[in-house]
PDB file of N, CA, C and O in Angstrom:
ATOM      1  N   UNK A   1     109.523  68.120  84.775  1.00  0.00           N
ATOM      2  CA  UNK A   1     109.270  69.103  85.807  1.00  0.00           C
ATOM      3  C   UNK A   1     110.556  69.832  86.127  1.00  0.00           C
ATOM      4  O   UNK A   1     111.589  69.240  86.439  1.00  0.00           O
ATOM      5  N   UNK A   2     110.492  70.584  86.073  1.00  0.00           N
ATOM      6  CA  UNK A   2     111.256  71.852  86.825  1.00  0.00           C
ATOM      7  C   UNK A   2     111.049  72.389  88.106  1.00  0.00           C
ATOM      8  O   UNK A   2     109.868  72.479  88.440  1.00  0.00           O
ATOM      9  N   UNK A   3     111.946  72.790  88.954  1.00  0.00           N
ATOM     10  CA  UNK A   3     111.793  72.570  90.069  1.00  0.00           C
ATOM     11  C   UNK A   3     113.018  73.902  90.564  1.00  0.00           C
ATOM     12  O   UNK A   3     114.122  73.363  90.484  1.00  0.00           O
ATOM     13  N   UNK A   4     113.188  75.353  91.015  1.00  0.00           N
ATOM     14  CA  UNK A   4     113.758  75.819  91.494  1.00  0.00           C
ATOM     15  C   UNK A   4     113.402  76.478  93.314  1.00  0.00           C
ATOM     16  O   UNK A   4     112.340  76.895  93.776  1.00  0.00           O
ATOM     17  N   UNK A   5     114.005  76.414  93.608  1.00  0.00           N
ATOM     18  CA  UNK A   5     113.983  76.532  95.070  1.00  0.00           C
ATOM     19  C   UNK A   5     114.082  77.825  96.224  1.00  0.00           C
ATOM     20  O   UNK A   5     115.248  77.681  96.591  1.00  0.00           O
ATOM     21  N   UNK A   6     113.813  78.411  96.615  1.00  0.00           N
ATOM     22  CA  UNK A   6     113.357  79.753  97.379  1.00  0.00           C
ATOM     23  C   UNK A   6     113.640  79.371  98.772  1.00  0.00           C
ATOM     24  O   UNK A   6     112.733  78.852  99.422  1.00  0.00           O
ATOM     25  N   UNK A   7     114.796  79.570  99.304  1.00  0.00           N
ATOM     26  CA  UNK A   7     115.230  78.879 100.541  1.00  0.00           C
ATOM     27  C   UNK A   7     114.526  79.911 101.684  1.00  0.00           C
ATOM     28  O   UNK A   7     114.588  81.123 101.481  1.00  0.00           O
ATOM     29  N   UNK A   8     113.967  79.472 102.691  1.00  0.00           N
ATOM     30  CA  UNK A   8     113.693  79.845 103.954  1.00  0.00           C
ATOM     31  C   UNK A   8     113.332  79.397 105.198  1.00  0.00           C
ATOM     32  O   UNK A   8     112.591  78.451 105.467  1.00  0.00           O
ATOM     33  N   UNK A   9     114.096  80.392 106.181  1.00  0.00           N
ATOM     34  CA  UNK A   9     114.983  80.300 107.459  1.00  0.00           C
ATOM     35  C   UNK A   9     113.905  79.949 108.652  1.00  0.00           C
ATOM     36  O   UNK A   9     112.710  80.235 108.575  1.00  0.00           O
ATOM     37  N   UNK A  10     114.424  79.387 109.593  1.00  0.00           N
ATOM     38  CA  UNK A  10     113.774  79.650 110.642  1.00  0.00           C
ATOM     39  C   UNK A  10     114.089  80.319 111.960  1.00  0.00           C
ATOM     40  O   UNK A  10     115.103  80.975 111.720  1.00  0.00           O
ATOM     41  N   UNK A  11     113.852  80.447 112.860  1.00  0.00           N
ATOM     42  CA  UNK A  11     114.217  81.508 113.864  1.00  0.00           C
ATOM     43  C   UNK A  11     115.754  81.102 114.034  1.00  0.00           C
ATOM     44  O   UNK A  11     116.234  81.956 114.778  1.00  0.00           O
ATOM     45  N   UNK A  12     116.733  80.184 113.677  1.00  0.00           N
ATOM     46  CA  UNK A  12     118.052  80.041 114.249  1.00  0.00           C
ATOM     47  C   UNK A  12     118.910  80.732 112.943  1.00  0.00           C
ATOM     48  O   UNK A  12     120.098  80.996 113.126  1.00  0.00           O
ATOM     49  N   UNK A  13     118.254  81.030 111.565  1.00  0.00           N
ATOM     50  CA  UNK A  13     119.202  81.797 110.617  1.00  0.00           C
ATOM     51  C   UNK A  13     120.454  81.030 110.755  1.00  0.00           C
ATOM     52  O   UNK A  13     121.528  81.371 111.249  1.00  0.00           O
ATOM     53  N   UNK A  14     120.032  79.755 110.131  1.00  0.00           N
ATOM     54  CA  UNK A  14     121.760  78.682 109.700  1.00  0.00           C
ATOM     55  C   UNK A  14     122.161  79.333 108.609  1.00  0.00           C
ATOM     56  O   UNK A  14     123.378  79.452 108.467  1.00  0.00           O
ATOM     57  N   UNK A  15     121.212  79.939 107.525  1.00  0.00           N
ATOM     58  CA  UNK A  15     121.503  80.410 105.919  1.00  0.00           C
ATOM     59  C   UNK A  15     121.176  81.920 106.084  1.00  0.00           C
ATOM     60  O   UNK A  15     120.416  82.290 106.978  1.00  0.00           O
ATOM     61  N   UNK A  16     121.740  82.768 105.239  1.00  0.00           N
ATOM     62  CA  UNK A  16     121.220  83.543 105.623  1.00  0.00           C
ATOM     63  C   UNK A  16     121.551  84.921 106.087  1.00  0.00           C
ATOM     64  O   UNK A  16     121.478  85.900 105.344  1.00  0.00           O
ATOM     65  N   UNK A  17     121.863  84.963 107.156  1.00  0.00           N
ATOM     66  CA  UNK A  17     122.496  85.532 107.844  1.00  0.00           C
ATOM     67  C   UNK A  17     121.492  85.900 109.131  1.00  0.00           C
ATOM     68  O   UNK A  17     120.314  85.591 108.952  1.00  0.00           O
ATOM     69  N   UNK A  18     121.824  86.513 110.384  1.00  0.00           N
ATOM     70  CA  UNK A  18     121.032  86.596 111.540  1.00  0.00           C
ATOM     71  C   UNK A  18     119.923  87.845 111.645  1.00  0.00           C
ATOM     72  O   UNK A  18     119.177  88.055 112.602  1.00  0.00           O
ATOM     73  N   UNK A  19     120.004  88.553 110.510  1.00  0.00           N
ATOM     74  CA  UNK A  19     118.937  89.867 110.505  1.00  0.00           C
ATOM     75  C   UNK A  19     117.545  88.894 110.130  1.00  0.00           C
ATOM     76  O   UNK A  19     117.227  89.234 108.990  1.00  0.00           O
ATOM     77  N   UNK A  20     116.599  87.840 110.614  1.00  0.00           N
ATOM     78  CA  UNK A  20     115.828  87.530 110.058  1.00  0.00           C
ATOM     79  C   UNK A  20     114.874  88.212 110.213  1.00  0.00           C
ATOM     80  O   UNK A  20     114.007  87.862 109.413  1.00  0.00           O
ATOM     81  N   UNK A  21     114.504  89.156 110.933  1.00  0.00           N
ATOM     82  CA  UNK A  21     113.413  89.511 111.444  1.00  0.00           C
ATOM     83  C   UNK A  21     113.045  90.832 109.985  1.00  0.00           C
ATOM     84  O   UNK A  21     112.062  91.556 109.825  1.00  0.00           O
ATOM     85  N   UNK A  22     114.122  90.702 109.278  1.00  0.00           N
ATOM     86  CA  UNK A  22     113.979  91.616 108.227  1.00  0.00           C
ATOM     87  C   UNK A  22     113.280  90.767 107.233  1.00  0.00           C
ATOM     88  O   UNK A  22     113.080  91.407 106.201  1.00  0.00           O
ATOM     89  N   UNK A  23     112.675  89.099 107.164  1.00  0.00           N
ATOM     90  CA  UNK A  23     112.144  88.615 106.120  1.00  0.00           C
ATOM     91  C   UNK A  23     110.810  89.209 106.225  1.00  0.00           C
ATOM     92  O   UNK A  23     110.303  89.536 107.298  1.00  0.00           O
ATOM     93  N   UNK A  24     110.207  89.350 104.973  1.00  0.00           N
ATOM     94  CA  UNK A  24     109.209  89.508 104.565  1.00  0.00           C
ATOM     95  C   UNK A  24     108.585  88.150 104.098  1.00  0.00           C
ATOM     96  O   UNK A  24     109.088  87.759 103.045  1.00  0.00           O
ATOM     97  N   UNK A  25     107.787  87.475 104.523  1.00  0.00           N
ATOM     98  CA  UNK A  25     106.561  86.689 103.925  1.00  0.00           C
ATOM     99  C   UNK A  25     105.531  86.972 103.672  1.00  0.00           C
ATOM    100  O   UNK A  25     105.024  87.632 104.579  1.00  0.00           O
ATOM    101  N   UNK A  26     104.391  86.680 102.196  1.00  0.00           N
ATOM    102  CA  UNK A  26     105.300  85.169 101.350  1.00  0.00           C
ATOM    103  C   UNK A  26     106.607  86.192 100.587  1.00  0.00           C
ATOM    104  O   UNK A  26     106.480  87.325 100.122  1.00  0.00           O
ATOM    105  N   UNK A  27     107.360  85.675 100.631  1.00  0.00           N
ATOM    106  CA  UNK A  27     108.700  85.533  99.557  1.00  0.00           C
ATOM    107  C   UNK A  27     108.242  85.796  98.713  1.00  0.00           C
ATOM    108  O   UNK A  27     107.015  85.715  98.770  1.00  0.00           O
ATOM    109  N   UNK A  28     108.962  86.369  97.125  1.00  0.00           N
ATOM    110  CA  UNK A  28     108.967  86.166  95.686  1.00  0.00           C
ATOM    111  C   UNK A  28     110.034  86.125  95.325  1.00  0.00           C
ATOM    112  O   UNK A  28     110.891  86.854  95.825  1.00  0.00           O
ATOM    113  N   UNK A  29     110.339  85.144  94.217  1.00  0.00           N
ATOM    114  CA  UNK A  29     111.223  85.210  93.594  1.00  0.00           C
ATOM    115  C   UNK A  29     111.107  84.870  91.830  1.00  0.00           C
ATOM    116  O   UNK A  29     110.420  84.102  91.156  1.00  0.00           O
ATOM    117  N   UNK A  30     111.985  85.710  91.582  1.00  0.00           N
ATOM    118  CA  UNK A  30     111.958  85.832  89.779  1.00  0.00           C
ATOM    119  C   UNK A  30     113.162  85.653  89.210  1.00  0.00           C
ATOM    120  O   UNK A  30     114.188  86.175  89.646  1.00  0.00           O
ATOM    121  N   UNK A  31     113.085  84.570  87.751  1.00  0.00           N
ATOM    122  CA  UNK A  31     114.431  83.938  87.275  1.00  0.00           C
ATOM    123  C   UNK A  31     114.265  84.491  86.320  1.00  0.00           C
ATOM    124  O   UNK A  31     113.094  84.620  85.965  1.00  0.00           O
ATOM    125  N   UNK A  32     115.563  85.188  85.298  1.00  0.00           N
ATOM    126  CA  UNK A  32     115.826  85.659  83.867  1.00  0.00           C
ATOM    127  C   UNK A  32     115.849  84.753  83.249  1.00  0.00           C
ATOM    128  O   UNK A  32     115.127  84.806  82.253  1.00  0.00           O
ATOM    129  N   UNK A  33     116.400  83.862  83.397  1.00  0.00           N
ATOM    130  CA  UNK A  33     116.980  82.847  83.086  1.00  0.00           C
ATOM    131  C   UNK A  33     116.976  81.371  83.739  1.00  0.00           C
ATOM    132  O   UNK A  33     116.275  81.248  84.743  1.00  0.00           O
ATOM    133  N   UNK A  34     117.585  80.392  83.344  1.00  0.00           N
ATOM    134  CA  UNK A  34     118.041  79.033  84.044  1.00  0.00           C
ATOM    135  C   UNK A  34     118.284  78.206  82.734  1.00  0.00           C
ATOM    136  O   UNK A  34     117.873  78.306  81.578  1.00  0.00           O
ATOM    137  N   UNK A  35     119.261  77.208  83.506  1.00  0.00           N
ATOM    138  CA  UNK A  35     119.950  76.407  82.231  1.00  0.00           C
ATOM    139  C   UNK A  35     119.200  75.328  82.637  1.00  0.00           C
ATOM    140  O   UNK A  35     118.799  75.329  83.801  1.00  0.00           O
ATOM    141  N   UNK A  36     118.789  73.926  81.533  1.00  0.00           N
ATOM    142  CA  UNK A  36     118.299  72.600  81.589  1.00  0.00           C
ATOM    143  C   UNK A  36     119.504  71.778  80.769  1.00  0.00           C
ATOM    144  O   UNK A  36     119.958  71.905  79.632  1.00  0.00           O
ATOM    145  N   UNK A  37     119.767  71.000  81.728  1.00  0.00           N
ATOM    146  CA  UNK A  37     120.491  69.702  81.317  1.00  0.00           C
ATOM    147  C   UNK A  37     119.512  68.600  81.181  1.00  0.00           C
ATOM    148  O   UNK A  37     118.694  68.346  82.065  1.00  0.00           O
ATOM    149  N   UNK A  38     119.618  67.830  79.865  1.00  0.00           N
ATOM    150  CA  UNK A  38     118.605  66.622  79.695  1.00  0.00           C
ATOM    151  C   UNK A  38     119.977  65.830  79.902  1.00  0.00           C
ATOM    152  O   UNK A  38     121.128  66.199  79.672  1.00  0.00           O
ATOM    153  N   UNK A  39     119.500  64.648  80.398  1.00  0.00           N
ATOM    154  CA  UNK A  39     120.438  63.400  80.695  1.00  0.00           C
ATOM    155  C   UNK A  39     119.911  62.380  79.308  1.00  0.00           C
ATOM    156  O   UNK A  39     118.844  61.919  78.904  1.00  0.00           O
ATOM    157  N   UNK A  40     122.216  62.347  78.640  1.00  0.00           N
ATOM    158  CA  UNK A  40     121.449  61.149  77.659  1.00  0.00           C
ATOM    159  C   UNK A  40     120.814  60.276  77.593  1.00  0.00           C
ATOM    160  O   UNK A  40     120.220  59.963  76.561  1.00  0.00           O
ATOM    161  N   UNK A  41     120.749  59.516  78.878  1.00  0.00           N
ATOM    162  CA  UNK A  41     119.582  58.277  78.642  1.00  0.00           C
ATOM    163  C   UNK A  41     118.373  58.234  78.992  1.00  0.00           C
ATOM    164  O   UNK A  41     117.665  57.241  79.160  1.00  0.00           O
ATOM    165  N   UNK A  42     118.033  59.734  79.150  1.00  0.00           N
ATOM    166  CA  UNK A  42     116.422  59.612  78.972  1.00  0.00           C
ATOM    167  C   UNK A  42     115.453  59.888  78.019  1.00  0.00           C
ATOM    168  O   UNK A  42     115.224  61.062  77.725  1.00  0.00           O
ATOM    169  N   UNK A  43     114.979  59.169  77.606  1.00  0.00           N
ATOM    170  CA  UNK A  43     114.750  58.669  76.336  1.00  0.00           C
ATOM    171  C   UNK A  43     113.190  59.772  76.643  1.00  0.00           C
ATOM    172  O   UNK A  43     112.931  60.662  75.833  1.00  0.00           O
ATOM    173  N   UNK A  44     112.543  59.599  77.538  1.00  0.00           N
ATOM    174  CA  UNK A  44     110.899  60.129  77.730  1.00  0.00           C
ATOM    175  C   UNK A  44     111.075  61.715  77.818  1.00  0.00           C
ATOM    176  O   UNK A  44     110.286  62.256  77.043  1.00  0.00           O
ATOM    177  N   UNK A  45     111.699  62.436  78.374  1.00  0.00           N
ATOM    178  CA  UNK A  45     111.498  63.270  79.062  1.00  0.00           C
ATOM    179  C   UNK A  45     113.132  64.179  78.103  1.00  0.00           C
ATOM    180  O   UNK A  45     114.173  63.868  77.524  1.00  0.00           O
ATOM    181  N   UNK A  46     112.240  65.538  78.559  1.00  0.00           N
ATOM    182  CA  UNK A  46     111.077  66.300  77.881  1.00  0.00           C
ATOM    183  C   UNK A  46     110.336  65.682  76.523  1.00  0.00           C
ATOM    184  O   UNK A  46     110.700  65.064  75.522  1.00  0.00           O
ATOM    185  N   UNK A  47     109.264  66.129  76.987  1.00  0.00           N
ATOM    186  CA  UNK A  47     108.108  66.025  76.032  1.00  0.00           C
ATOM    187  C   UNK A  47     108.543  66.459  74.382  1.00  0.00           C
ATOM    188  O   UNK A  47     108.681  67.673  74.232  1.00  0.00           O
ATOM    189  N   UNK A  48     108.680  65.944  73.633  1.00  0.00           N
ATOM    190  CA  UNK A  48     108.863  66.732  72.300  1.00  0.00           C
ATOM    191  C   UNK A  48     108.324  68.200  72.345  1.00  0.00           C
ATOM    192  O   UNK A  48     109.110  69.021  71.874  1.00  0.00           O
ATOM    193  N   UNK A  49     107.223  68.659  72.785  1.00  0.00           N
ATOM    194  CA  UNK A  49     107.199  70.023  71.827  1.00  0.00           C
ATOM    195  C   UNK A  49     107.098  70.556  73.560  1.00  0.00           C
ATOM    196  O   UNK A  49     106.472  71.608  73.424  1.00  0.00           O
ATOM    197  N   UNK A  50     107.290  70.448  74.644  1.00  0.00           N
ATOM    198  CA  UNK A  50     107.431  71.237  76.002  1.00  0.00           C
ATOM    199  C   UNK A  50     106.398  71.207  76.323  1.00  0.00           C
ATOM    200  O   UNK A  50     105.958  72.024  77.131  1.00  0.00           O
ATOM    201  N   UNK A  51     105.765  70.373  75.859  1.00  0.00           N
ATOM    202  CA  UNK A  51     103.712  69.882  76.360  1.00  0.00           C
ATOM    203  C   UNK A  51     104.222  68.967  77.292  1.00  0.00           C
ATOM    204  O   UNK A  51     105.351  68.636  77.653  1.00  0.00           O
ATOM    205  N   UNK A  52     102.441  68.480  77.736  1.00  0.00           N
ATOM    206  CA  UNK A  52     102.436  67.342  78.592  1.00  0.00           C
ATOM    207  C   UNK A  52     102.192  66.113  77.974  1.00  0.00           C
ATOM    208  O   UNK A  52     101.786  65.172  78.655  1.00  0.00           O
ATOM    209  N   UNK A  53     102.345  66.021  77.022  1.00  0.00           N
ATOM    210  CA  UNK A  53     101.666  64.638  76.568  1.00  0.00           C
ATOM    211  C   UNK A  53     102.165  63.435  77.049  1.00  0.00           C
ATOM    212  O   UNK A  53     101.466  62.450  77.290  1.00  0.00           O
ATOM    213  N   UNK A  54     103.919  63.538  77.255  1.00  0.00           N
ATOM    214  CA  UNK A  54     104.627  62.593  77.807  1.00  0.00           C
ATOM    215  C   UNK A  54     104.303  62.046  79.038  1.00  0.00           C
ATOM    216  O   UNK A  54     104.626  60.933  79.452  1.00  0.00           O
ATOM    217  N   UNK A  55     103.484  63.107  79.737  1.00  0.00           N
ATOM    218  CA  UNK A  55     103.695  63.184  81.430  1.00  0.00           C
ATOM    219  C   UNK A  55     103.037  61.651  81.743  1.00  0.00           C
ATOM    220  O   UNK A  55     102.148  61.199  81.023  1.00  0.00           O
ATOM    221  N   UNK A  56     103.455  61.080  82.634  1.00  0.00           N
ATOM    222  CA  UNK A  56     102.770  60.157  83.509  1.00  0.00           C
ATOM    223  C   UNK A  56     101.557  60.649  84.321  1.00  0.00           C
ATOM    224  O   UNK A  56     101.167  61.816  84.361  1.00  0.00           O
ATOM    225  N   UNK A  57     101.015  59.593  84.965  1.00  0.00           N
ATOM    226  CA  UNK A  57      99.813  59.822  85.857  1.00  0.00           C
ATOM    227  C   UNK A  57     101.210  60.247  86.866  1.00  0.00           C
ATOM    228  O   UNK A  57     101.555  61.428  86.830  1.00  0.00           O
ATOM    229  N   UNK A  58     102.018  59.259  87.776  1.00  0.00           N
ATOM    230  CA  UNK A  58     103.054  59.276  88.693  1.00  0.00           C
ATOM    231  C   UNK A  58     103.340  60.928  88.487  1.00  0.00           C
ATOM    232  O   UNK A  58     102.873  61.556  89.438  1.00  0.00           O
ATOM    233  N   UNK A  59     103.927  61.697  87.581  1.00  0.00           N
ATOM    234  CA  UNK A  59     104.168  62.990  87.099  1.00  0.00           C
ATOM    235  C   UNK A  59     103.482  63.841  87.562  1.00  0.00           C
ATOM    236  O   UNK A  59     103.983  64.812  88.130  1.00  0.00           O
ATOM    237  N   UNK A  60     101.977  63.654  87.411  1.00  0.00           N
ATOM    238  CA  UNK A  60     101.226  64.806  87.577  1.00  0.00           C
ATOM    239  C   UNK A  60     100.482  64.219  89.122  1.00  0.00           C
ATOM    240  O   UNK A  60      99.335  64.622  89.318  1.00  0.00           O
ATOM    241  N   UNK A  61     101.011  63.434  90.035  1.00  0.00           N
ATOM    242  CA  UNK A  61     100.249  63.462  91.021  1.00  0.00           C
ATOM    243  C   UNK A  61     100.981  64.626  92.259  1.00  0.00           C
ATOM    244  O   UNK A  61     102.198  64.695  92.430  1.00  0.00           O
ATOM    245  N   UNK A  62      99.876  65.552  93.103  1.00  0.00           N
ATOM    246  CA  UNK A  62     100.502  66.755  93.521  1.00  0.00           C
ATOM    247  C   UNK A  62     101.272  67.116  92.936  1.00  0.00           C
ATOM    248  O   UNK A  62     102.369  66.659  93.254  1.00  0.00           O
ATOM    249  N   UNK A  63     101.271  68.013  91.873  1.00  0.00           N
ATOM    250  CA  UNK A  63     102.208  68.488  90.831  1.00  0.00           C
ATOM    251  C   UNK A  63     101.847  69.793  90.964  1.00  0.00           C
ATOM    252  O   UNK A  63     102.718  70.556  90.547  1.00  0.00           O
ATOM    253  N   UNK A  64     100.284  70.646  91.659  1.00  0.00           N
ATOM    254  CA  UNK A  64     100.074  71.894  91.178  1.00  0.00           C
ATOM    255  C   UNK A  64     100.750  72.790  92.482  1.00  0.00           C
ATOM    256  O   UNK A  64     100.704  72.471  93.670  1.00  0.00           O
ATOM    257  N   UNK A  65     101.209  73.665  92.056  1.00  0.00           N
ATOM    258  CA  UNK A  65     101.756  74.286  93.092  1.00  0.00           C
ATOM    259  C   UNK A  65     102.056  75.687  92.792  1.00  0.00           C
ATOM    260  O   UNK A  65     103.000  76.321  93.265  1.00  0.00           O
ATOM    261  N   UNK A  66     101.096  76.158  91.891  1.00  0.00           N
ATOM    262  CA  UNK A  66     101.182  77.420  91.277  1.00  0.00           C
ATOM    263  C   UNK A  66      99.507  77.818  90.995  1.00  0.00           C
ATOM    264  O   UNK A  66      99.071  77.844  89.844  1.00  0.00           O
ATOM    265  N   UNK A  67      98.592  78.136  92.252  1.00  0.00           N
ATOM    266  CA  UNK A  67      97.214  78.144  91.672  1.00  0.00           C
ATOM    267  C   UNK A  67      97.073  79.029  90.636  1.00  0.00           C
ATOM    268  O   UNK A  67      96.195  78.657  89.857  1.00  0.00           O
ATOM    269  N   UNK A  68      97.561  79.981  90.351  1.00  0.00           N
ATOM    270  CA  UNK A  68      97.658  80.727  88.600  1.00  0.00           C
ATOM    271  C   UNK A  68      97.666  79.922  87.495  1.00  0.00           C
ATOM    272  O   UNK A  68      97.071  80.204  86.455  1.00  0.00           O
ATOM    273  N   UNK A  69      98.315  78.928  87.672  1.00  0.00           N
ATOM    274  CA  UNK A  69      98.901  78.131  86.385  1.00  0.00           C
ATOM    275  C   UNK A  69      97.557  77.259  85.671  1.00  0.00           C
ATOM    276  O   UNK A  69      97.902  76.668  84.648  1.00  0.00           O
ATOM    277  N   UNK A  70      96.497  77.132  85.940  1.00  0.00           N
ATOM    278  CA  UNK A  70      95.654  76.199  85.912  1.00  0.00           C
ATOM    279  C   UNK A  70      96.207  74.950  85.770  1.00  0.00           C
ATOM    280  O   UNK A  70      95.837  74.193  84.873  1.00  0.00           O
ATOM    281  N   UNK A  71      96.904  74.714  86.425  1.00  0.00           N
ATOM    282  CA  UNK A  71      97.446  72.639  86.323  1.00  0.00           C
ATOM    283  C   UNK A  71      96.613  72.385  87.988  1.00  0.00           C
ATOM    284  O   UNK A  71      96.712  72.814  89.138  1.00  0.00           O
ATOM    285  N   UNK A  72      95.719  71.332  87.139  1.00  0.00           N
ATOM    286  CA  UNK A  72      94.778  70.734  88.986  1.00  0.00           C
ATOM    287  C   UNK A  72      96.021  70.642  89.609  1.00  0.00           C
ATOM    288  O   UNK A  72      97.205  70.866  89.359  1.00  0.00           O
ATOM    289  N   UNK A  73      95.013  70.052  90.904  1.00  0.00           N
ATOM    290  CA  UNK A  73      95.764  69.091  92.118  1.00  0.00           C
ATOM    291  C   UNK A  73      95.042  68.230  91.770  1.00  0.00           C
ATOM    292  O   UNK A  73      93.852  68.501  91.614  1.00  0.00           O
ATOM    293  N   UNK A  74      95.646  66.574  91.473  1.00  0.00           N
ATOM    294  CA  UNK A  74      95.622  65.823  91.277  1.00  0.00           C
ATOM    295  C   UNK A  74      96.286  63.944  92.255  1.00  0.00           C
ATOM    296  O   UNK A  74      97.272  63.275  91.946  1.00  0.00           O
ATOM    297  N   UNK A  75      95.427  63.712  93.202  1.00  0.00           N
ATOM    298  CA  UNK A  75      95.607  62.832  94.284  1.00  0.00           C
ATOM    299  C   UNK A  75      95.402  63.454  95.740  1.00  0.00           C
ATOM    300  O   UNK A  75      95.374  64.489  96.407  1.00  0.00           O
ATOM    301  N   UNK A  76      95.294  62.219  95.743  1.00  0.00           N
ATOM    302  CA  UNK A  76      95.181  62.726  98.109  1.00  0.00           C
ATOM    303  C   UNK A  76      96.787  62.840  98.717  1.00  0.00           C
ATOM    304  O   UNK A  76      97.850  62.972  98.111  1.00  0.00           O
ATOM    305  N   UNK A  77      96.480  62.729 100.224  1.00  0.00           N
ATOM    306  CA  UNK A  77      97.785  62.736 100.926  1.00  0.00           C
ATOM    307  C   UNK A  77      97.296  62.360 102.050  1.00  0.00           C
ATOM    308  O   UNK A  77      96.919  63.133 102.931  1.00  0.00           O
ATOM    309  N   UNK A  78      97.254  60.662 102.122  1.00  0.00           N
ATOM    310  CA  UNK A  78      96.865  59.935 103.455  1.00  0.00           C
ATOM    311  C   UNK A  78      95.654  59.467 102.901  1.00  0.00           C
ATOM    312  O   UNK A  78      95.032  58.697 103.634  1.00  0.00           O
ATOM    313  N   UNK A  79      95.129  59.736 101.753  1.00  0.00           N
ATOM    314  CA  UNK A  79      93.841  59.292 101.740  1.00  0.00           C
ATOM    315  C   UNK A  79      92.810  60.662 101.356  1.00  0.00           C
ATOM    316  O   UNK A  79      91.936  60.608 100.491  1.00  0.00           O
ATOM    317  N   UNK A  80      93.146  62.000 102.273  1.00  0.00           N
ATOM    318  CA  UNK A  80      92.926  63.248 102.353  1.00  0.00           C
ATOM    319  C   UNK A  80      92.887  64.038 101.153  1.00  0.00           C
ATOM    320  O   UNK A  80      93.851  63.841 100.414  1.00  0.00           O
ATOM    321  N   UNK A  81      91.924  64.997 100.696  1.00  0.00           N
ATOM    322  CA  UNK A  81      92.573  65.961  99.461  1.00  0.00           C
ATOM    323  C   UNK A  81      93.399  67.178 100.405  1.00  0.00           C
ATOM    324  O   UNK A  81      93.199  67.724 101.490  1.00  0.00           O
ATOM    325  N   UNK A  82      94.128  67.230  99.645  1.00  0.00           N
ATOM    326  CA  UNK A  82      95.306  68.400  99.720  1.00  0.00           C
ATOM    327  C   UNK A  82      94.825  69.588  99.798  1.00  0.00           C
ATOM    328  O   UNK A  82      93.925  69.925  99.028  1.00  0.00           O
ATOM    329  N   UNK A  83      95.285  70.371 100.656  1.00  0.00           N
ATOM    330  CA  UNK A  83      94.562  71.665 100.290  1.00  0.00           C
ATOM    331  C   UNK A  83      95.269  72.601  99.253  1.00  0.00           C
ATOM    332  O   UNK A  83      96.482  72.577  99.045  1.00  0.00           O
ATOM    333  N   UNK A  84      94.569  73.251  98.761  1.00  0.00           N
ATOM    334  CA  UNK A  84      94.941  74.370  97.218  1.00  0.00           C
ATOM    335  C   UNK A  84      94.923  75.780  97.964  1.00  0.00           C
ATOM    336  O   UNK A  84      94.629  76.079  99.121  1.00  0.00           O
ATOM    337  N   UNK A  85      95.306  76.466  96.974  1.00  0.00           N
ATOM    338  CA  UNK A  85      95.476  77.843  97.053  1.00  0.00           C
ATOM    339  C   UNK A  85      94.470  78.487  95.824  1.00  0.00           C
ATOM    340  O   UNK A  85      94.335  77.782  94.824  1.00  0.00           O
ATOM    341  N   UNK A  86      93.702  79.914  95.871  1.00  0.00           N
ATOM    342  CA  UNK A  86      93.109  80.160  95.167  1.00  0.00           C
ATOM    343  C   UNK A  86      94.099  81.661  94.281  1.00  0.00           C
ATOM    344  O   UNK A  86      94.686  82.393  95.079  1.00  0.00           O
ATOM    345  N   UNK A  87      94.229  82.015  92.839  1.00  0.00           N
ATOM    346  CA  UNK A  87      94.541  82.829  92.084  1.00  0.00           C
ATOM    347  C   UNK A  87      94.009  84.203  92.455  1.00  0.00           C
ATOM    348  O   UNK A  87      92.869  84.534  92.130  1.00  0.00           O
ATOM    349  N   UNK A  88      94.810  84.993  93.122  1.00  0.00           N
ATOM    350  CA  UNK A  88      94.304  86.169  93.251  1.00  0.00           C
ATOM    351  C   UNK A  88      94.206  87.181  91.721  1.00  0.00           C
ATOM    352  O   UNK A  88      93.237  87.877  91.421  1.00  0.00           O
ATOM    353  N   UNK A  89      95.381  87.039  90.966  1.00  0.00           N
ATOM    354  CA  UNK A  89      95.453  87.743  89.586  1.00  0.00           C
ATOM    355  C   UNK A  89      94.616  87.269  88.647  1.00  0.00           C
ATOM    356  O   UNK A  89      94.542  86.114  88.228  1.00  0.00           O
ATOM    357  N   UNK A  90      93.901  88.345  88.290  1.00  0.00           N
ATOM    358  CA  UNK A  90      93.177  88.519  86.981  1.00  0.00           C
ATOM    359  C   UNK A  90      93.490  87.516  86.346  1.00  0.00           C
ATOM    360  O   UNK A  90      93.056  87.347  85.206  1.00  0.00           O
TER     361      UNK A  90
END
């Protein structure tokens, strides 16, 4: 899993700077790029060909977080299902 981060403020603007009232929500953000470091001793991860085959159950539990992507939601939270988001794009 990959995992990049989209930081946002709340009314005290610690990050940032103090113009918040200029955020726009939801946010977007778009990467050209990004570098991956694999650590030598992990033997599992990444998957040989950038599939899932490797993945664990543990891996893919709440994992979807992109309703475009078709990857379910997969487990509860408390017992509860999670709520999803639906794909507005074609």
């Amino acid at each position: 899993k990959i995992i990049m981060n989209l930081w946002e403020f709340d009314k005290r603007a610690l990050f940032g700077g103090e113009k918040i009232w200029n955020d726009r929500l939801p946010m977007h953000s778009e990467y050209d790029w990004f570098r991956f470091y694999k650590w030598d001793g992990d033997a599992q991860y990444p998957c040989a060909d950038m599939g899932d085959q490797c993945l664990t159950e543990d891996d893919k539990y709440l994992s979807s977080n992109n309703p475009c992507d078709g990857i379910p939601q997969v487990g509860t939270v408390f017992g509860k299902t999670p709520c999803t988001a639906s794909c507005l794009m074609p």
